[in-house]
MARLUMLUM-144027 format. One record per residue (C-alpha): x, y, z. Coordinates in steps of 0.5 Angstrom, whole numbers, padded with zeros to 4 digits, always signed. Layout:
! MARLUMLUM-144027
XYZ
...
END
This chain:
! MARLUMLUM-144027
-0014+0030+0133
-0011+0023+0132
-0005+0020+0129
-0004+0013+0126
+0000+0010+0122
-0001+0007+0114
-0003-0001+0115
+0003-0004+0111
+0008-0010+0112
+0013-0007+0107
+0019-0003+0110
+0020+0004+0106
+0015+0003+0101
+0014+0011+0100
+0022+0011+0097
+0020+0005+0093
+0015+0007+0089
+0019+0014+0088
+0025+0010+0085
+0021+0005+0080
+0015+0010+0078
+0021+0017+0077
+0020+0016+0070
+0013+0017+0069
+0013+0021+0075
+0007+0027+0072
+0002+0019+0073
+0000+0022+0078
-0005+0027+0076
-0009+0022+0073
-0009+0017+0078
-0012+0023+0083
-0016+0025+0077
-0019+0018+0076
-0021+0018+0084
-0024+0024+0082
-0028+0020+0077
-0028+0014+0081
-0032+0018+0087
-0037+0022+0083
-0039+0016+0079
-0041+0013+0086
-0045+0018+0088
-0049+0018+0082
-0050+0011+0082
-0052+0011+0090
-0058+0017+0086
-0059+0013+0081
-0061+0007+0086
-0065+0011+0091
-0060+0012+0097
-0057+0018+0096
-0061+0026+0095
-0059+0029+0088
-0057+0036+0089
-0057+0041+0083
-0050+0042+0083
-0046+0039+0076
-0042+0034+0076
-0034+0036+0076
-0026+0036+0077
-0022+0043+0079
-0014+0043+0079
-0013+0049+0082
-0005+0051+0082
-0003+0056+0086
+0006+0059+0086
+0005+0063+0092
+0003+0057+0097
+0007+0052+0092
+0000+0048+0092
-0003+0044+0088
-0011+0042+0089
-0015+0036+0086
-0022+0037+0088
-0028+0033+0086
-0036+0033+0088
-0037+0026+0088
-0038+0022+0094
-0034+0024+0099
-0031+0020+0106
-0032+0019+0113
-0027+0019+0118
-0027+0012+0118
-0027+0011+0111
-0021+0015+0110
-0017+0011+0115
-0020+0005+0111
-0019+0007+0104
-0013+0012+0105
-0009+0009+0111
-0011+0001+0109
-0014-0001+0103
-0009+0003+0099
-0003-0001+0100
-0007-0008+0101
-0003-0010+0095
+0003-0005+0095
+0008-0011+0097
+0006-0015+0092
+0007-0010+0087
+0014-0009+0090
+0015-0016+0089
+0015-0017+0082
+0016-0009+0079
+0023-0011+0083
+0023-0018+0080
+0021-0015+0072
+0026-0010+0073
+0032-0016+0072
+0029-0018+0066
+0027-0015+0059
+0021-0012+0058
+0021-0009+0065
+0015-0005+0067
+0008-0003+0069
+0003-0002+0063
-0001+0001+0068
-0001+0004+0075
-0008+0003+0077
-0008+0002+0085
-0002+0006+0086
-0008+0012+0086
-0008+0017+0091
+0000+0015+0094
+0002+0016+0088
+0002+0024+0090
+0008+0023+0094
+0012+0022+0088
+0012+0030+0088
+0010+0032+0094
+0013+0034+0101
+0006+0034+0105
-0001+0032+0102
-0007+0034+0106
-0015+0031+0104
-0020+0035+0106
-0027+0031+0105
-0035+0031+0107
-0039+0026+0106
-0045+0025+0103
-0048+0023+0109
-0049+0027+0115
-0042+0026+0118
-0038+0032+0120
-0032+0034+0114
-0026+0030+0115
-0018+0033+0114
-0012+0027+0114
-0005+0031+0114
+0001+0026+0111
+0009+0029+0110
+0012+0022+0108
+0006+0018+0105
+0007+0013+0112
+0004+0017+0118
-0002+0021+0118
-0006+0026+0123
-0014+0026+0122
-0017+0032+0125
-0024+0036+0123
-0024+0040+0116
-0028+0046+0115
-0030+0044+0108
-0037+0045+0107
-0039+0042+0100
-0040+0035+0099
-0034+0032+0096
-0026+0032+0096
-0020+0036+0095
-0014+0034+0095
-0008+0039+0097
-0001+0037+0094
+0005+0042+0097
+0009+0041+0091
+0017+0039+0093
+0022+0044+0089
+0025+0040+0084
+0018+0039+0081
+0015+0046+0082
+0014+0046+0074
+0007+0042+0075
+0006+0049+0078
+0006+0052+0072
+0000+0053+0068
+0003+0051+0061
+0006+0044+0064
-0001+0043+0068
-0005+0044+0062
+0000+0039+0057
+0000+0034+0063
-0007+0033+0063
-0009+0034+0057
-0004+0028+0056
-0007+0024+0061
-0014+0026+0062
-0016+0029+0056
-0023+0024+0054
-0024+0022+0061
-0031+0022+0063
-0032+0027+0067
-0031+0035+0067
-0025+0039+0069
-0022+0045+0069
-0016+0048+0070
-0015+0055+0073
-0009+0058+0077
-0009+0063+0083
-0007+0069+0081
-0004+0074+0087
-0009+0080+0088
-0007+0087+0087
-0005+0091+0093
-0011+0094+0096
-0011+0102+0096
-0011+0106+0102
-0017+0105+0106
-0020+0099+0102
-0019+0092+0105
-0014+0086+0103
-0017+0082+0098
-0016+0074+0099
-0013+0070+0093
-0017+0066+0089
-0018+0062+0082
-0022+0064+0077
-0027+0061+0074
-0024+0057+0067
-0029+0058+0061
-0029+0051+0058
-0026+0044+0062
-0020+0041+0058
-0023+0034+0057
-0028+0032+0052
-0033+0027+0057
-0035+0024+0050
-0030+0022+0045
-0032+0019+0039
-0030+0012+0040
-0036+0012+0046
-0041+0014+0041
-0045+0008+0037
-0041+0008+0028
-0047+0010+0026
-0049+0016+0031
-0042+0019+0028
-0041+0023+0021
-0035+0023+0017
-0033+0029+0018
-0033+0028+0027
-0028+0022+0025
-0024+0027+0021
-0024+0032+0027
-0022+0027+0032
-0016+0026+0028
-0014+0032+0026
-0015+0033+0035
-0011+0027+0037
-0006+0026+0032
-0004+0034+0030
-0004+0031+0024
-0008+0036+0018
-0007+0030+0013
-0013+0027+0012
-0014+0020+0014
-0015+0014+0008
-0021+0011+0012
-0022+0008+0019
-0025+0002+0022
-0030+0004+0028
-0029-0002+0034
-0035-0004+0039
-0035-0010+0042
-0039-0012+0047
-0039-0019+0049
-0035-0023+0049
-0031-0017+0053
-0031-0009+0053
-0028-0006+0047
-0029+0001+0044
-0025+0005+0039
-0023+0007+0032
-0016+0006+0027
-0014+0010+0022
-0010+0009+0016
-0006+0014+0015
-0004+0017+0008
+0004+0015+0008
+0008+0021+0005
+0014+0018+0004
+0018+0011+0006
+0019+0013+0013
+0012+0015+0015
+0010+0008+0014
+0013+0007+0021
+0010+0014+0025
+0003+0011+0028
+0000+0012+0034
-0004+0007+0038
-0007+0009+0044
-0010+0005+0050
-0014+0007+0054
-0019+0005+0061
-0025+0007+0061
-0023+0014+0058
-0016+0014+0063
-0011+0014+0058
-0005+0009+0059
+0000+0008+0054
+0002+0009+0047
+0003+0003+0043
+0003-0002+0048
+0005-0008+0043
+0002-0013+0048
-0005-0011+0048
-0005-0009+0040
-0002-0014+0034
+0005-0010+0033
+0004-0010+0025
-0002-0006+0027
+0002-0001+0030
+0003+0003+0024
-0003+0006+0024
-0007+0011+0028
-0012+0010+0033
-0015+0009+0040
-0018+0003+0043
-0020+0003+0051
-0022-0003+0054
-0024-0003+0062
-0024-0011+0062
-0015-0010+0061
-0012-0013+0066
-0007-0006+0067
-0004-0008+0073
+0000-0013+0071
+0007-0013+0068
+0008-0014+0060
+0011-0021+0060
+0005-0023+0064
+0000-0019+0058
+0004-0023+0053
+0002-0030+0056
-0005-0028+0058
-0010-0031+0054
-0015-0026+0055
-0010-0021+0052
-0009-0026+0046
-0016-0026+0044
-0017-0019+0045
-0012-0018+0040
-0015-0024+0035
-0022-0019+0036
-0018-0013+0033
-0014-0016+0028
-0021-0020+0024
-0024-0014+0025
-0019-0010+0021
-0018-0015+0015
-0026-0017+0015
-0026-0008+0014
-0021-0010+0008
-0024-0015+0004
-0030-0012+0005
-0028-0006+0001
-0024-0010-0003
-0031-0014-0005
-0036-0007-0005
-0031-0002-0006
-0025-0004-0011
-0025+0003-0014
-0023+0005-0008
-0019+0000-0005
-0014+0001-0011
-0014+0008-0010
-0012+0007-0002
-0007+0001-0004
+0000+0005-0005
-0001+0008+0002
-0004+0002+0004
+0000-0004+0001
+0006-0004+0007
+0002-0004+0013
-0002-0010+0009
+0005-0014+0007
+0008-0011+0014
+0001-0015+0017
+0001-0022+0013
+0009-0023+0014
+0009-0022+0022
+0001-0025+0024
-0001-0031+0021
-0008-0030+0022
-0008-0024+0019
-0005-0027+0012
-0009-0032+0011
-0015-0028+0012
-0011-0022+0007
-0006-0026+0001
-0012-0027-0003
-0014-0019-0003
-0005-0017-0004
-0005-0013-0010
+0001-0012-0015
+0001-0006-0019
+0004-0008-0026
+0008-0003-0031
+0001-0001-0035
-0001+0001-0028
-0006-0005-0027
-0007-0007-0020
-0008-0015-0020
-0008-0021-0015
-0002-0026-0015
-0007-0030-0019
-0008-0025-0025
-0001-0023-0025
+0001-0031-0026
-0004-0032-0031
-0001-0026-0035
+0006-0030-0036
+0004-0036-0036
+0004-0039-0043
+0012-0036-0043
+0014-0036-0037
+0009-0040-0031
+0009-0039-0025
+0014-0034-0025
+0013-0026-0023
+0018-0021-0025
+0018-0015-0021
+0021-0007-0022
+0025-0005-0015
+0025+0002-0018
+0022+0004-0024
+0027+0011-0024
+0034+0007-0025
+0030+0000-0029
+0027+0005-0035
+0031+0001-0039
+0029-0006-0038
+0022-0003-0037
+0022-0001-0044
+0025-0008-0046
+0019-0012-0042
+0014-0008-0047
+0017-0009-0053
+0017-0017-0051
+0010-0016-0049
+0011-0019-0042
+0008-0016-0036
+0012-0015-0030
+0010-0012-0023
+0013-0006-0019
+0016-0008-0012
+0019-0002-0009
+0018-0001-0002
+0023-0003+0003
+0019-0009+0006
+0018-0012-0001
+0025-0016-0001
+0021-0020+0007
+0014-0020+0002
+0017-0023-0004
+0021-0029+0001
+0014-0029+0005
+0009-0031-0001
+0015-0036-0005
+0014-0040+0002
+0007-0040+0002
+0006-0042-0005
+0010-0047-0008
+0014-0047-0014
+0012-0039-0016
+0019-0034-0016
+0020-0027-0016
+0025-0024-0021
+0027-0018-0022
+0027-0015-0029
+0034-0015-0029
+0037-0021-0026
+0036-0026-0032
+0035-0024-0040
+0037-0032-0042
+0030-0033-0042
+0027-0028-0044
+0030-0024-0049
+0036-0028-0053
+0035-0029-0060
+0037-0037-0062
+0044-0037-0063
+0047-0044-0066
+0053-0047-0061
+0059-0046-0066
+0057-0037-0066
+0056-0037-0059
+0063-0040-0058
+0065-0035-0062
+0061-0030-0059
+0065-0033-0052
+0071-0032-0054
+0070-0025-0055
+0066-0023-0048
+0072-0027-0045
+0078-0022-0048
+0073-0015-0046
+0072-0019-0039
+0079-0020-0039
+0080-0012-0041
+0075-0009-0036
+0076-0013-0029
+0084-0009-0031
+0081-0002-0031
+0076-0003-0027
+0079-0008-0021
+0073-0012-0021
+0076-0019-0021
+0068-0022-0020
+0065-0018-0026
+0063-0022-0032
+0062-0021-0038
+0057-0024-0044
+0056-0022-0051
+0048-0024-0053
+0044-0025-0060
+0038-0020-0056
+0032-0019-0060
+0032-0011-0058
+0038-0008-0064
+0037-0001-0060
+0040-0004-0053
+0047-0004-0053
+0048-0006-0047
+0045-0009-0040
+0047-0010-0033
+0045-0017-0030
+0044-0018-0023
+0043-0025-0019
+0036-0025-0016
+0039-0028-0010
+0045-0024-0010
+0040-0017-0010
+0036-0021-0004
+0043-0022-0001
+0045-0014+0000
+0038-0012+0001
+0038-0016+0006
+0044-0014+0010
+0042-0007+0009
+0036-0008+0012
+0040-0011+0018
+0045-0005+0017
+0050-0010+0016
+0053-0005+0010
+0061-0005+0013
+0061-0012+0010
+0056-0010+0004
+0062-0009-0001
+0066-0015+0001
+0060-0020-0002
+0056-0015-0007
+0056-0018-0013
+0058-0014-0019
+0054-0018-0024
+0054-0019-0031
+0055-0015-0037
+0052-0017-0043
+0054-0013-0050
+0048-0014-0055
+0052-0017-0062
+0045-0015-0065
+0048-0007-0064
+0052-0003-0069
+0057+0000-0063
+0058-0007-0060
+0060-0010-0066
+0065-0004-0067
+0069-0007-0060
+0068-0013-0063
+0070-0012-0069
+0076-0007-0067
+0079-0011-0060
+0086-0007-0061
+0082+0000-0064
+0085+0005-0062
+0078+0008-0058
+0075+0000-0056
+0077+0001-0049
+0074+0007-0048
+0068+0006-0051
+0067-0001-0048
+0068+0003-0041
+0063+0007-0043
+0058+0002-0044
+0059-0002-0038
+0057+0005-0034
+0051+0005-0037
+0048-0002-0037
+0051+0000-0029
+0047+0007-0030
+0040+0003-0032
+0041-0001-0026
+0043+0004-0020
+0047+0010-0018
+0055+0010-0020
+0060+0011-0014
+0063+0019-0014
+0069+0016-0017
+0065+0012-0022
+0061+0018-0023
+0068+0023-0024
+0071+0017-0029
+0064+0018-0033
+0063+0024-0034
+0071+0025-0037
+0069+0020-0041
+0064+0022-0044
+0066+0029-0046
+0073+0025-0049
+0067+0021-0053
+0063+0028-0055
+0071+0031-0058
+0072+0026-0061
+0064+0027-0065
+0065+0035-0065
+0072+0033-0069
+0070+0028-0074
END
């Protein structure tokens, strides 16, 4: 037996790595899983080359759990190591970096954006993170004898021979008492399943069940795990596979797989580059349920089929972020910390790759398949807007291909929707924030046979501002923030004095029962006879609350919110009864009557609002029942 010493200048380094590693402490299992993989893909490159014999045994990884003995056991059939190259390898080669590796952890820990994307290199130490004592059995597959290393505090070690017989490696942790959990066979399937579910090579999860006591005159029979019927991994994942060797439904599958979700996938992009680097995966646009959903994607990373991490935002552009996907590159420098991928130029140009490889899928669709294209954009349209508001690359590729669904449920380009209004109103969009509340004005723009478009989602107050930026001179107004141009009659200067006069004394009236000082009131000539009254909100004011609520700046909201104007129509025969009858004896009433409904075709009243609407109306059917 010999006794040695880890090779390693950082003074306790084993309490180190256990303080910065704790909240991913199950890592682990895929870093001694990835040395498994790591030590069979050896041995077959060794048989491929001629310098090792090929034996009939399949390739695989066992992790055994065994609660008797509080042990938990990794064990591959690849190839193995010497004494020598455990002392080199374990005791020395391990930690070459681990002071550097303290360093900056230390260091990226003071700042925002702290962490380790991945924990590569830490490999096998990372045991100690649960462990009390890791024992390594290996044979070689060379003639050397099998070899054991026994550690207690991942520092000093004893080597001394092994009785294993079989090439490979088997990796005992005696599992501390406060993460006993990994024992249990539940959580080992979840966590490896988690962090090993594609990776390239078979393993089986089994537990150590405790014999039955022996009856009289029989022997004790030893415990022993027995033999799982299918590995918990898929050794072939989709994205490995070339696009045209998969069929839609395997695509269809692996998501349902990976995601849990049994909603089907719009579409996908499958990703395989080869050069200028290594990147294979596939993107799935989700089908949104609802406004919230647009923010509940997935994207997976991967190396080399060894899982990563979630939605690493330094790697994959953010607006992407809002689908589902896997995408594994072995060329990701993964060793390094976030801030340093964020200025890496390599990782720039991997993102670039993806973001063209997602709008040229769009525009293509768009040129060949625009049937679909319109059937896919209400699910689409927010990633697509999310995507030219945030990357610029993205928008330049994808502002021609944004579609606008009009209130005839047309879909058309920015381009068409100008073209519409133009001998009217040029270079001017009006649009619909919500087609349940604005029925009203929707009805108006018909009978005026003018177009207008519907922009209802919540990232459509930042896509609007974004377009205006880059196309100079156009304007997006609401349907119900101007009806001067568009749906007044000509009045001459003496009527509409008059009519102003008027307006003035209901304002004067209504600011009194309502308590609203900012309320405006006008009396118009509109063209509509029927419409008796509409509520005008500024489009900049609108933008303004839109905004502050997006910001959850709604303390503050009701302070600045504009309660707009409210316009009576002289054409209609219930406003020229208030006109006519300032001082009768149901003038008031009836004026706050149409106040709250031009407020109704506008938005939701307040509960006292509501309450004061409701007595109101039953008054107005009273007096109709007594006539």
């Amino acid at each position: 037996m010999s006794k040695g010493t880890v090779s390693i200048n950082a003074e306790n380094i084993m309490p180190v790595i256990k303080q910065w590693l704790y909240s991913d402490k199950d890592i682990f299992m895929r870093e001694l899983i990835s040395n498994g993989c790591d030590a069979i893909s050896k041995y077959r490159w060794l048989v491929s080359n001629g310098q090792a014999e090929l034996d009939e045994s399949p390739e695989r990884i066992d992790v055994i759990a065994d609660k008797e003995k509080g042990t938990l056991t990794f064990i591959d059939n690849g190839i193995g190591m010497t004494e020598e190259e455990i002392v080199k390898y374990i005791a020395q080669v391990a930690f070459s970096g681990a002071t550097d590796f303290i360093t900056k952890y230390t260091e990226e820990s003071k700042g925002e954006g702290a962490g380790i994307i991945g924990h590569f290199g830490l490999g096998f130490y990372s045991a100690f993170m649960v462990s009390d004592k890791v024992v390594i059995d290996s044979k070689s597959y060379t003639d050397a004898p099998a070899v054991r290393w026994t550690s207690e505090d991942g520092m000093e070690y004893e080597i001394e021979p092994s009785d294993r017989a079989e090439r490979g490696t088997a990796i005992t942790l005696y599992i501390d008492e406060e993460d006993k959990d990994f024992l249990n066979l539940w959580t080992l399937r979840q966590t490896l399943e988690k962090h090993c579910a594609f990776m390239p090579v078979p393993i089986f999860v089994s537990e150590v069940k405790k014999p039955e006591e022996p009856k009289e005159g029989e022997e004790a029979k030893e415990a022993e795990a027995p033999e799982e019927p299918k590995p918990i991994n898929d050794t072939h994942p989709l994205w490995m596979k070339r696009p045209n060797e998969c069929t839609d439904e395997e695509y269809k599958e692996f998501y349902r797989k990976v995601f849990n979700d049994f909603e089907e996938p719009l579409f996908w992009i499958h990703l395989n580059a080869e050069y200028p680097f290594n990147l294979k995966g596939i993107l799935y646009f989700p089908r949104i349920k609802n406004e919230f959903t647009a923010s509940e994607g997935v994207i997976k990373l991967y190396n080399n089929q060894v899982f990563v991490a979630d939605n690493i935002k330094e790697v994959i552009p953010e607006f992407l972020l809002l689908l589902k996907g896997v995408i594994d590159c072995p060329d990701l420098p993964l060793n390094v910390s976030r801030s340093a991928l964020q200025n890496d130029g390599f990782v720039n140009r991997i993102s670039d790759y993806i973001t063209k490889k997602v709008a040229d899928k769009l525009t293509g669709m768009y040129k060949t398949e625009k049937e679909d294209y319109e059937k896919y954009w209400d699910d689409i349209s927010p990633f697509i807007k999310f995507g030219c508001i945030r990357d610029e690359k993205f928008a330049e590729k994808m502002d021609e291909y944004v579609l606008y669904k009009n209130i005839d449920d047309k879909y058309m380009t920015l381009e068409e929707c100008l073209e519409e209004n133009k001998d009217k109103h040029e270079n001017t969009v009006f649009y619909v924030s919500g087609r349940h509340v604005q029925g009203q004005y929707i009805n108006m723009f018909r009978k005026a046979k003018l177009d207008a478009v519907y922009l209802e989602q919540i990232i459509d107050t930042a896509f609007i501002q974004h377009v205006e930026q880059k196309n100079e001179g156009v304007h997006f107004i609401r349907v119900d923030a101007d009806l001067d141009k568009v749906f007044t009659k000509r009045t001459s200067k003496a009527d509409q004095a008059v009519l102003d006069e008027k307006a003035e004394a209901i304002q004067e009236k209504l600011r009194k029962a309502t308590g609203s000082e900012k309320l405006i009131v006008k009396v118009q000539n509109l063209k509509n006879a029927q419409t008796a009254s509409v509520l005008t909100v500024p489009e900049e004011a609108k933008r303004m609350e839109d905004w502050m609520r997006q910001m959850g700046m709604t303390e503050n909201l009701g302070q600045i919110k504009d309660p707009g104007t409210l316009v009576l129509n002289a054409n209609n025969d219930l406003v020229k009864y208030v006109l006519d009858n300032p001082e009768g004896e149901n003038t008031e009433m009836v004026t706050e009557q149409l106040l709250d409904l031009a407020k109704l075709a506008n938005a939701p009243l307040s509960t006292e609002e509501m309450t004061k609407f409701i007595e109101r109306s039953n008054a107005i059917m009273l007096l109709l029942a007594n006539k």
